[in-house]
C-alpha positions as CSV (number, residue, x, y, z in Angstrom):
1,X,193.3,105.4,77.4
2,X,197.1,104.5,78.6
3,X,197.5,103.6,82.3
4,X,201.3,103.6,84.0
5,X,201.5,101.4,87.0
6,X,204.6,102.6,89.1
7,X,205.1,99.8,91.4
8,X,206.3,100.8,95.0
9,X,206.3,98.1,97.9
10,X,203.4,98.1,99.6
11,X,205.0,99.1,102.5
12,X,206.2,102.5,101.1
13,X,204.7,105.1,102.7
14,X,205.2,106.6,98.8
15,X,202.2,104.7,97.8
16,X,199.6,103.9,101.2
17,X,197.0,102.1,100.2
18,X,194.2,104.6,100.4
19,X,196.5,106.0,96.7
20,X,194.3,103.8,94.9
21,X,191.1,105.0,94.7
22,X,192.8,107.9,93.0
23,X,194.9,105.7,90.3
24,X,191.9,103.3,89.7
25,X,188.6,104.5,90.5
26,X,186.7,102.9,87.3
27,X,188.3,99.4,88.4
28,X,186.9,99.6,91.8
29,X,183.5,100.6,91.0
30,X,183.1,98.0,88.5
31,X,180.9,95.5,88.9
32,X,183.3,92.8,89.5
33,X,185.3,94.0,93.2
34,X,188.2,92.7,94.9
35,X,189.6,93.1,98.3
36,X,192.3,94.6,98.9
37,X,194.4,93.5,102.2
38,X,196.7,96.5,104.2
39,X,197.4,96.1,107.7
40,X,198.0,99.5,109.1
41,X,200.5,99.5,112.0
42,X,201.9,102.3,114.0
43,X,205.6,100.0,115.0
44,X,208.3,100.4,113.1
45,X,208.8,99.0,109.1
46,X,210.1,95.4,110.5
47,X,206.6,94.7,112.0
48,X,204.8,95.7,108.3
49,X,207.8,93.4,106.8
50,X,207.1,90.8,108.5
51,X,202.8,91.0,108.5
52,X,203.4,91.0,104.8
53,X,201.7,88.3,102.3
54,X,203.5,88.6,99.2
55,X,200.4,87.5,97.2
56,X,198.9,90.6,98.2
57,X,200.8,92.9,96.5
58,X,200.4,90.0,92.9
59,X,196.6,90.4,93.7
60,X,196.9,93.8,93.9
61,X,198.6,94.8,90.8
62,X,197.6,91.7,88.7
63,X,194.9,93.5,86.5
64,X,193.3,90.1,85.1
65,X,192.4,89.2,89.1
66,X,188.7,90.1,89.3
67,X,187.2,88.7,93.0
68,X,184.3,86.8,93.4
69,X,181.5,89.0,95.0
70,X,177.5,89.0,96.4
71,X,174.8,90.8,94.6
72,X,174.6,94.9,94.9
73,X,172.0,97.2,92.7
74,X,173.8,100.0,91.3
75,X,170.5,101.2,90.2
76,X,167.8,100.2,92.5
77,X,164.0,100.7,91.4
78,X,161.7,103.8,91.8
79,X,158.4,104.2,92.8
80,X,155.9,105.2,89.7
81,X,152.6,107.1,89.9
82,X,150.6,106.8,86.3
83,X,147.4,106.3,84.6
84,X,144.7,103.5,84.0
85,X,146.1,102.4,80.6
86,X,149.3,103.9,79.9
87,X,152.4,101.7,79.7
88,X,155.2,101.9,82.7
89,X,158.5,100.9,82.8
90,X,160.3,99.5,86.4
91,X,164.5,99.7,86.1
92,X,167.4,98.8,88.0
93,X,170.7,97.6,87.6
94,X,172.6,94.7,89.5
95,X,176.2,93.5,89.8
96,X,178.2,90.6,91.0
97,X,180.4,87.8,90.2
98,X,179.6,85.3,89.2
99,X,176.6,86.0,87.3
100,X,173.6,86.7,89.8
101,X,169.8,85.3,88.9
102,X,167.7,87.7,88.8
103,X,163.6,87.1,90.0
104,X,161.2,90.2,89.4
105,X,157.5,89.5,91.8
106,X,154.6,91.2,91.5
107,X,152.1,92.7,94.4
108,X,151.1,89.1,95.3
109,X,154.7,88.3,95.9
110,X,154.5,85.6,92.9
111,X,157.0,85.5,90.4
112,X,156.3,87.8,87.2
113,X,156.3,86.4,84.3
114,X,156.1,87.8,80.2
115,X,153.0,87.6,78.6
116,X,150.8,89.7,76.5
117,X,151.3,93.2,79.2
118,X,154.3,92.2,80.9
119,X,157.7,92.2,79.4
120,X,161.0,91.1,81.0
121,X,164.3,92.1,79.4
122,X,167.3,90.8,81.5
123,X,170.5,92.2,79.8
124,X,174.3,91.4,80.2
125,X,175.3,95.1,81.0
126,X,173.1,94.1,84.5
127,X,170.2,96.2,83.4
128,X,166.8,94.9,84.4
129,X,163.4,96.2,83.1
130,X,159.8,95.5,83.7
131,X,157.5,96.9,81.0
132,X,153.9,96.7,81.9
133,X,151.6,97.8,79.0
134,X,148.1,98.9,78.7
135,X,148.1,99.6,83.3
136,X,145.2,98.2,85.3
137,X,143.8,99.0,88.9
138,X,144.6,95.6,90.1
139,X,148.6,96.8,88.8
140,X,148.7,98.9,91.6
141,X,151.4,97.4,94.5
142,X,155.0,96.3,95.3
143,X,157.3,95.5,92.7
144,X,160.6,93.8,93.9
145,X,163.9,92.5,91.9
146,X,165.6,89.4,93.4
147,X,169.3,89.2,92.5
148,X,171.0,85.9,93.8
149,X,174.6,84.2,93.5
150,X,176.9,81.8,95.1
151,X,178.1,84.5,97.6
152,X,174.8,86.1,98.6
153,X,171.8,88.0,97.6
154,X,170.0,91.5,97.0
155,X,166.5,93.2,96.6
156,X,165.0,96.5,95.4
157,X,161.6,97.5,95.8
158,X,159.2,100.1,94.1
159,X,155.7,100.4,94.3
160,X,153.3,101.2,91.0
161,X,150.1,103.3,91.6
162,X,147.9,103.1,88.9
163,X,145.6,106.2,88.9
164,X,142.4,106.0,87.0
165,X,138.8,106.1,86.6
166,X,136.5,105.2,89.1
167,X,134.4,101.7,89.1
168,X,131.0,101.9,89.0
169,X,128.6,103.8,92.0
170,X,126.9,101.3,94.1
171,X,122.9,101.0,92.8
172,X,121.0,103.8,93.3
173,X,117.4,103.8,95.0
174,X,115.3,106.5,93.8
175,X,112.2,108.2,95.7
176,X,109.4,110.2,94.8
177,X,109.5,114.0,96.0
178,X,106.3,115.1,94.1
179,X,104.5,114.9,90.8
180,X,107.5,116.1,88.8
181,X,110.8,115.0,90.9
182,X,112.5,112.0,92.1
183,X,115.6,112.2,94.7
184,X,118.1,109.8,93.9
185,X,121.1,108.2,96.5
186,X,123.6,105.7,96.0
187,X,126.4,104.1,97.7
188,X,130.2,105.6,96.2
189,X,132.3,103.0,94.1
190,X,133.1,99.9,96.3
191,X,136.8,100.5,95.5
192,X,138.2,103.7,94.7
193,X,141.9,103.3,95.8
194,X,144.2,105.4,93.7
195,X,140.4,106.1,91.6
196,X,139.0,109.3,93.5
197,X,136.0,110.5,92.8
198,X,135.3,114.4,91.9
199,X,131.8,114.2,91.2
200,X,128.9,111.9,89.7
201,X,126.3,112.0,86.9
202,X,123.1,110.9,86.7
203,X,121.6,109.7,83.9
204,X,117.9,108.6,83.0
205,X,115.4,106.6,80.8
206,X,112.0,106.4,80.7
207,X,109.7,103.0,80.3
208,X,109.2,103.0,76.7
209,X,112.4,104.2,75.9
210,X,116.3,101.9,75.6
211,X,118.3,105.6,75.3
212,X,119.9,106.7,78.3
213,X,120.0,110.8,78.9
214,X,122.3,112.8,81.1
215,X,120.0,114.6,83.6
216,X,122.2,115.9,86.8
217,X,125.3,115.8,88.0
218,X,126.5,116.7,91.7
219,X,129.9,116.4,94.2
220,X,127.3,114.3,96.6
221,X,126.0,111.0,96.8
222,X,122.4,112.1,96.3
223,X,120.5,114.7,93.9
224,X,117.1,115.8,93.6
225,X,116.0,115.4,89.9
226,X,113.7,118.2,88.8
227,X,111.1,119.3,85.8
228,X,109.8,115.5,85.0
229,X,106.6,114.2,83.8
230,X,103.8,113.6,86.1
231,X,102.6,110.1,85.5
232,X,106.1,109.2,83.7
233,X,108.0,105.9,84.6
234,X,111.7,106.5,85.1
235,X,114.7,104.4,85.6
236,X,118.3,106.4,87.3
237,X,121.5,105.2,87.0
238,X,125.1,107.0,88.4
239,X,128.2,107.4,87.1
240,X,131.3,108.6,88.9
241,X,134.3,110.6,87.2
242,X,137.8,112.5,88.0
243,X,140.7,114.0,86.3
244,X,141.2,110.5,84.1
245,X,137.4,110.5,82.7
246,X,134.4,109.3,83.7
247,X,133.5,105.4,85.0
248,X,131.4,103.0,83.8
249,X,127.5,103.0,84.9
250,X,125.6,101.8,88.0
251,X,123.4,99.1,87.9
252,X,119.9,101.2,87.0
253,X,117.9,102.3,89.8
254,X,114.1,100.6,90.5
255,X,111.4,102.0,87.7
256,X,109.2,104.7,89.7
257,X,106.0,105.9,88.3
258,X,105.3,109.8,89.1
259,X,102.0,110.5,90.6
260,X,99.7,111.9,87.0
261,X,98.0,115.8,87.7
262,X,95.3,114.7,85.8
263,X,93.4,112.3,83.3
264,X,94.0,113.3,80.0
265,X,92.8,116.0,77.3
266,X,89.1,114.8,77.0
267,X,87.4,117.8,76.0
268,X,84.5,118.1,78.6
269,X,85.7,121.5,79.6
270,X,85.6,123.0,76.2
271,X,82.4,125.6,75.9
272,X,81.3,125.8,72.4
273,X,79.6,129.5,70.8
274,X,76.1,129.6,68.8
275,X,77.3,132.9,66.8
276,X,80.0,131.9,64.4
277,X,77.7,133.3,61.6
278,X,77.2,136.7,63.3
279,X,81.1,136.6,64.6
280,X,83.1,135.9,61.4
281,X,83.0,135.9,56.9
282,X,84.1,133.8,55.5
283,X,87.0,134.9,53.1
284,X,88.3,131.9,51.4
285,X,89.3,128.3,51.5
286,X,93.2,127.9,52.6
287,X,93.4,123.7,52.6
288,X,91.9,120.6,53.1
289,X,92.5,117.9,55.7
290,X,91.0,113.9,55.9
291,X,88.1,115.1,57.7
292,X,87.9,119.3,57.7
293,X,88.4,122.2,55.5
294,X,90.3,125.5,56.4
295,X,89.0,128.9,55.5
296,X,90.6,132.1,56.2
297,X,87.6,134.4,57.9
298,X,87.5,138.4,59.0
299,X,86.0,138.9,62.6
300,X,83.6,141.2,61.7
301,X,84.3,143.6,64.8
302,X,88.2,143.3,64.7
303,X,88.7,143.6,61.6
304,X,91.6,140.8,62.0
305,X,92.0,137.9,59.9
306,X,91.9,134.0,61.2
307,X,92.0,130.4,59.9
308,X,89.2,128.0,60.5
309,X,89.1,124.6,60.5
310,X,85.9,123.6,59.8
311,X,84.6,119.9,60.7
312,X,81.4,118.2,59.4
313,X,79.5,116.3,62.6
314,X,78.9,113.3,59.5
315,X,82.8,113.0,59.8
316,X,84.0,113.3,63.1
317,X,82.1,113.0,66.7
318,X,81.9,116.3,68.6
319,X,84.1,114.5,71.7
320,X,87.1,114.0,68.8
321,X,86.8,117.5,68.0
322,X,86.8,118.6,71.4
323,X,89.7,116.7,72.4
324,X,91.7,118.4,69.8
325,X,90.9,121.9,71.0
326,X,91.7,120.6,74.7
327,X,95.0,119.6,73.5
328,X,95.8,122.9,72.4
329,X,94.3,124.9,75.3
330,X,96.6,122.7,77.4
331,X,99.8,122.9,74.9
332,X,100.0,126.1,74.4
333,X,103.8,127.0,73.1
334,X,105.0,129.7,69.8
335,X,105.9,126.8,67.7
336,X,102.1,125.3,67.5
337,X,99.3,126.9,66.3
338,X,97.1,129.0,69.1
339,X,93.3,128.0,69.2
340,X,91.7,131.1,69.6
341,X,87.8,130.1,70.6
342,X,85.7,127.2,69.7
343,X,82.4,127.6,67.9
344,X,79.2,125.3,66.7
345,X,77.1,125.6,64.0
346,X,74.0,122.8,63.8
347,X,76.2,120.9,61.0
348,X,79.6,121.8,61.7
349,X,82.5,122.6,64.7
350,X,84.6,125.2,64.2
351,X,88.1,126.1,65.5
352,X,89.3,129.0,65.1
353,X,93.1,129.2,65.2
354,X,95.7,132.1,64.2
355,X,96.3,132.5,60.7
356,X,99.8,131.6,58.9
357,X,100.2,132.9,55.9
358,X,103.8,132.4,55.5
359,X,102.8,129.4,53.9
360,X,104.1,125.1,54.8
361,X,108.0,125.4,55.1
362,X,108.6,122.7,51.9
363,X,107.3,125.4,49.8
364,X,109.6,127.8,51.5
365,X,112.2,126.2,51.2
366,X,112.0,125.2,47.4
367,X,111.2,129.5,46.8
368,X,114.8,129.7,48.0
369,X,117.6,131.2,45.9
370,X,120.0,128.8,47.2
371,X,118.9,125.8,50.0
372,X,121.6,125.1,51.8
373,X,122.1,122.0,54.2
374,X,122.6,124.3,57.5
375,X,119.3,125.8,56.2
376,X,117.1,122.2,56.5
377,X,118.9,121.5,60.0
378,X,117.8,124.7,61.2
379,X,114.4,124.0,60.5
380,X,114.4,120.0,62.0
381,X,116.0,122.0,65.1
382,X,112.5,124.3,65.1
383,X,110.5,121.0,64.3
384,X,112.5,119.2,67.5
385,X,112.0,121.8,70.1
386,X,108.2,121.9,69.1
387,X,108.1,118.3,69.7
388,X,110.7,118.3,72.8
389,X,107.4,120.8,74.1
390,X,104.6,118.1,73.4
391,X,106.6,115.1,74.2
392,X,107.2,116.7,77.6
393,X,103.6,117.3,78.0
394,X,103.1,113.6,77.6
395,X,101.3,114.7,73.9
396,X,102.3,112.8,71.1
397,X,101.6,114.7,67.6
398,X,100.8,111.2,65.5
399,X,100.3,113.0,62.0
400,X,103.9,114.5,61.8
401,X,104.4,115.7,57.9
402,X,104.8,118.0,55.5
403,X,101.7,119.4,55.0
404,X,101.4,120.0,59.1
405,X,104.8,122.3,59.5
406,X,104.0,125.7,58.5
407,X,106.9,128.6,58.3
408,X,106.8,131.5,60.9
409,X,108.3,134.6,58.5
410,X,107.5,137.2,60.9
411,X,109.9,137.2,63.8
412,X,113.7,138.1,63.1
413,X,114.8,134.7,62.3
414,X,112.2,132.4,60.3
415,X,110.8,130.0,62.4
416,X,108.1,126.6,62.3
417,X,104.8,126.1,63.9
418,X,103.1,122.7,64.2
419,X,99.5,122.5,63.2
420,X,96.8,120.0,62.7
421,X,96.9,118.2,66.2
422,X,93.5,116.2,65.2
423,X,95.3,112.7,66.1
424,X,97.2,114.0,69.1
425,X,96.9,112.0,72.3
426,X,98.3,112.4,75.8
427,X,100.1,109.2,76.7
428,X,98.6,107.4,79.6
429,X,100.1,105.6,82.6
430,X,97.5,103.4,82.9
431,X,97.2,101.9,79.4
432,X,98.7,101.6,75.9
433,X,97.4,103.7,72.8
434,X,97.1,101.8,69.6
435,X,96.3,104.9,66.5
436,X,94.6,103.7,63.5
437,X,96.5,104.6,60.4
438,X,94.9,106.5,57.6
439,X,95.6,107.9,54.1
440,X,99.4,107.3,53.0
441,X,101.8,105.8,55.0
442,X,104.8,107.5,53.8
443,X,105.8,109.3,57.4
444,X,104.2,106.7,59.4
445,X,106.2,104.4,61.7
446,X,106.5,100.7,61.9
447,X,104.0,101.0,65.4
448,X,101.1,103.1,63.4
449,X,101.5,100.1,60.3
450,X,101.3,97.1,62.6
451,X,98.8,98.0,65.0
452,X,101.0,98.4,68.4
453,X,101.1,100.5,71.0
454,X,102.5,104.3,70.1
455,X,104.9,106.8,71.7
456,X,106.4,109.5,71.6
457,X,109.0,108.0,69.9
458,X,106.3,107.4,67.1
459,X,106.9,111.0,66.4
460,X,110.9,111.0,65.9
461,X,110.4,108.6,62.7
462,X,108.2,111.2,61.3
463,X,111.3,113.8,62.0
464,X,113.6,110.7,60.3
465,X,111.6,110.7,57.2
466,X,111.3,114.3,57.2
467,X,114.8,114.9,57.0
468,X,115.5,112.9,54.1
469,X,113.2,114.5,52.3
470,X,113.9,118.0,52.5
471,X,117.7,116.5,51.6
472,X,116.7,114.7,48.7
473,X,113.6,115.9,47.8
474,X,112.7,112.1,47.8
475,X,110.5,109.6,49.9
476,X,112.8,107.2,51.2
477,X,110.2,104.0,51.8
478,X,107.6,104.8,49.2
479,X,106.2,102.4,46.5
480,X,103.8,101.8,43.7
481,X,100.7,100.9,46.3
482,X,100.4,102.3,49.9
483,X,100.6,98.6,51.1
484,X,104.1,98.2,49.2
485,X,105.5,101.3,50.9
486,X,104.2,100.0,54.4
487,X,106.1,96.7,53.4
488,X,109.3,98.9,53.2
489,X,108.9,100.5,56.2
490,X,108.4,97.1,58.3
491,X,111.4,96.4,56.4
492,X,113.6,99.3,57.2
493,X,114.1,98.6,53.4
494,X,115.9,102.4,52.5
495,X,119.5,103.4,52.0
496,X,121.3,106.4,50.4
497,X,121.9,106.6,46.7
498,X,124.6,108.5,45.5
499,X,122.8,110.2,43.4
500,X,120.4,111.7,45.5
501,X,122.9,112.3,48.9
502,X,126.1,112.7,46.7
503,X,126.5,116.4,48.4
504,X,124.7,115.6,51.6
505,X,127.1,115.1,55.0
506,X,127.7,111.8,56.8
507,X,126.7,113.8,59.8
508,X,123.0,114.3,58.2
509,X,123.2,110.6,57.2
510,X,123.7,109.4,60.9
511,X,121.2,111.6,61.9
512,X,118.8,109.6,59.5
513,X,119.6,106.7,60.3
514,X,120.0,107.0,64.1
515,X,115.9,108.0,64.2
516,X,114.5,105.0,61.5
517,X,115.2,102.3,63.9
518,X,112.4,99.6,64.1
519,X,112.7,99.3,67.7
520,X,111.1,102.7,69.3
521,X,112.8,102.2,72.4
522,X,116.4,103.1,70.1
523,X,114.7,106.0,68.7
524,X,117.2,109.0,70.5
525,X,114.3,111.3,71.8
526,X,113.7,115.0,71.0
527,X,116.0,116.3,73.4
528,X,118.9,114.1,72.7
529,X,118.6,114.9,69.0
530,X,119.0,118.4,69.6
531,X,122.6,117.5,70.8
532,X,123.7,116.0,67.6
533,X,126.2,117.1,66.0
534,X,124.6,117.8,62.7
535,X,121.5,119.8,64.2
536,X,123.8,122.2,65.8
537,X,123.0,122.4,69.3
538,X,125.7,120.2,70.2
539,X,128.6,123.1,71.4
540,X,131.9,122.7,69.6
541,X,130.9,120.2,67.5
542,X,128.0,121.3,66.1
543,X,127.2,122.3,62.5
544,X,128.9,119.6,61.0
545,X,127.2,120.4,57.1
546,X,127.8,120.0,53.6
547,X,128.9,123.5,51.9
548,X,127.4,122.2,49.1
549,X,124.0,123.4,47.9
550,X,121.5,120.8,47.6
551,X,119.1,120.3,44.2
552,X,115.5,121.3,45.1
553,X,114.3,120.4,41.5
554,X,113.1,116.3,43.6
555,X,111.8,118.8,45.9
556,X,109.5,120.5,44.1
557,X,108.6,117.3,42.2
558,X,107.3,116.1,45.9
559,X,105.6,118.5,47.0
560,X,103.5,118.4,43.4
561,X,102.8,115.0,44.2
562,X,101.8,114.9,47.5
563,X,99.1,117.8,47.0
564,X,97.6,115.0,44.7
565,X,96.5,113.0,48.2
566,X,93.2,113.0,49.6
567,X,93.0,109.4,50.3
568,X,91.5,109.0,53.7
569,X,91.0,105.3,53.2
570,X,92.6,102.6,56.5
571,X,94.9,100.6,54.7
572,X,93.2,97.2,55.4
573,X,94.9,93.5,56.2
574,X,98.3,95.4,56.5
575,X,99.3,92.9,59.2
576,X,98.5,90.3,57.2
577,X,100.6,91.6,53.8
578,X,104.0,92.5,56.4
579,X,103.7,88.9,57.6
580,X,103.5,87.1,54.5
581,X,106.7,89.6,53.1
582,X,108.9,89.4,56.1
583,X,108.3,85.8,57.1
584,X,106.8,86.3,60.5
585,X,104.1,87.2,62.0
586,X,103.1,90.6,64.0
């Protein structure tokens, strides 16, 4: 660019001063000004003549003078509205001559300086910025630049709001409303500036259980909480979301223990019938347990086949027998057997119970053309929602394997029933349950082994050990001797060889894994499972399988084995073979 100065007398009235701003407009917005001296007189030219400093007009046209001048932002800061976490940037842009300091304070008013979220960059061109990484609540204020020099100073302000998630609700206090709900209240989060709050979930746990679940949610600083146990011990806790996500928990609740309907299964109201004899034949024998056998009979009048289960008074006491058919008067759901009537002969009790001849689902599944994994998380999906019904009837099954999972064929999707509820117990408030273990250990859990109190969490190792079976067609903790396999288990000693899980998910690994935890209390429970990803009741993410199929050759090979068992035998001075293995004692 080429500029022509034409140099008048500053007292033409060719070239007023006001002419300037069109010849140089760049030079006077520049950051470096000068003044510019015209006195404007209405007398005659002698007066301007003589008013006149000649170094004016040298000043004027002298483009190397650059006057000394205060601070002014050019570019002053604006005010910024973001999100808990993202990364802001604060600009401006000063001028002056000389050189102006520049000071940038936080909402405290105290100088900011650069560390490991804040980043200064002062730059010659006058441009300032502030770059705050990784935002916080406590980010949230007035921002001001400082400019200072010889002749003066300047400031621009800009305020930050950093919108986020809420803190945590205040702790809630929970109150019984009857047997089977609790209302919960709690205070809102003690700050929630620039944090609103759209709504709040609730979340539970009960006593013998670490595994928080999502129960309620509500706009309102209170909810009644609906369809629990009675008798269970339950522990609330409240988080509060918006549009960013949802905040971190409240401190939990007090534990409150539900007022119990009644005092268990015992079996007193069971009436046993003389006339099994003159009722039913006997047809033939379907199975054998520790202590009965099971024999398909014809009711004579009905003409309608049933199964049996016939128990020897030598092998169990009439009130054990009893208790079992109370459980399953009491239980009554279409994935566990039905108990039909109850009869005694002067040797035996009898149950009689629907008959299911579609066979035990392992068997099923091996007959199949192709087994599939979807396939085997179907069926630990039927095998979960049958124990999501006992477990919320305070029943724990105890004796969860194989042999007790029969396959339901006759409705129009296949489907499992539970049988064999002989070592079933309700779970009591009042006082812990400790099962004696029988026979092989292979589905037991690390409670049933070393003699401590059970729960329904007992139960979800069983569904553990299940599943990496029918995906193997292996045993995951079994050994040479029944005490060697229990070692394993009190060990956790298992993993996943390649050769077995090659074509088997990571989804149906971590759902494994996630049940054979030592601790019950880390054991997710039957309705949390049924949210996992690889069981497929988990919404867009579920049915995360392998399209692989799997080998059911192992399979087979299993089930061939474990037909071979009819050891009823308690596996004596366990306790004192785990101690000596693992180095402690139990």
């Amino acid at each position: 660019m080429t500029f022509v100065f034409v140099l008048y007398p500053l007292t033409s009235p060719l070239f007023p001063i006001q002419h300037l701003t069109l010849f140089f407009p760049t030079l006077l917005r520049s950051c470096s000004s000068f003044v510019l001296h015209q006195d404007l007189h209405t007398s005659d030219e002698s007066d301007c003549d003589d008013d006149l400093d000649p170094k004016t007009g040298m000043e004027l046209l002298n483009p190397n003078f650059i006057q000394e001048v205060a601070p002014e932002f050019l570019v002053p800061l604006s005010d910024v509205v973001c999100a808990f976490g993202e990364t802001v940037v604060l600009c401006c842009k000063v001028c002056g001559r000389p050189k102006p300091s520049v000071t940038l304070k936080g909402p405290d008013q105290n100088p900011v300086t650069s560390n490991n979220r804040f980043t200064i960059d002062i730059r010659d061109t006058g441009d300032i910025l502030l770059k705050i990484c990784n935002l916080m609540p406590q980010d949230t204020g007035i921002y001001t630049c400082v400019a200072v020099n010889d002749h003066g100073s300047a400031s621009s302000s800009a305020s930050i709001k950093v919108q986020g998630i809420p803190a945590a609700p205040g702790r809630p206090v929970a109150q019984e409303a009857s047997s089977t709900a609790v209302m919960i209240q709690w205070p809102p989060p003690a700050s929630s500036a620039h944090c609103s709050v759209s709504s709040y979930t609730v979340e539970y746990r009960q006593e013998d259980s670490l595994l928080w679940q999502q129960v309620a949610s509500s706009k309102e600083e209170c909810v009644q909480i609906d369809a629990l146990i009675p008798g269970g011990h339950y522990q609330f806790r409240v988080r509060a979301s918006n549009r960013w996500g949802v905040g971190p928990p409240s401190e939990p609740s007090n534990m409150i223990t539900l007022p119990s309907t009644n005092s268990g299964y015992d079996g007193t109201g069971i009436q046993w019938k003389e006339n099994f004899e003159s009722t039913f034949s006997e047809v033939c024998e379907i199975g054998r347990g520790r202590f009965s056998v099971v024999r398909k009979c014809l009711n004579k009048s009905t003409k309608k086949e049933v199964a049996v289960k016939f128990v020897s008074k030598k092998m169990q006491k009439k009130e054990q027998v009893a208790h079992e058919a109370d459980v399953l008067q009491h239980v009554q759901h279409h994935q566990l057997v039905a108990l039909l009537d109850t009869y005694e002969s002067p040797t035996s009790l009898m149950l009689t119970m629907e008959l299911l001849e579609d066979g035990r689902l392992l068997d099923y599944l091996v007959a199949c053309d192709e087994l599939m994994e979807e396939k085997v998380a179907f069926f630990i999906r039927e095998t979960l929602e049958a124990l999501q019904h006992l477990h919320t009837c305070r029943v724990t099954h105890l004796d969860l394997k194989p042999e007790n999972i029969m396959v339901d064929l006759h409705s129009h999707t296949p489907g499992i029933k539970l049988i064999d509820l002989g070592d079933a117990v309700q779970l009591s408030t009042h006082r812990r349950y400790v099962h004696l273990l029988l026979g092989n250990p292979e589905f037991a859990a690390p409670e049933l082994i070393r003699g401590t109190p059970v729960s329904v969490a007992t139960d979800m190792w069983s569904v553990g050990v299940l599943a990496y079976v029918m995906l193997s067609g292996v045993s995951p903790f079994l050994d040479e001797s029944p005490e060697e396999t229990c070692v394993n288990i009190c060990r956790l000693d298992f993993c996943f060889p390649d050769e077995y899980f090659r074509d088997v998910s990571q989804a149906a690994r971590d759902f494994v894994s996630s049940l054979l935890q030592q601790d019950p209390r880390k054991r997710p429970s039957a309705t949390s499972c049924l949210q996992h990803p690889w069981v497929g009741r988990g919404g867009a993410h579920g049915g995360e399988h392998s399209k692989k199929p799997l080998d059911t050759t192992r399979l087979a090979t299993f089930i061939d084995r474990r037909k071979q068992l009819h050891d009823v035998r308690p596996i004596t001075n366990i306790k004192g073979l785990v101690s000596s293995s693992m180095g402690n004692t139990l």
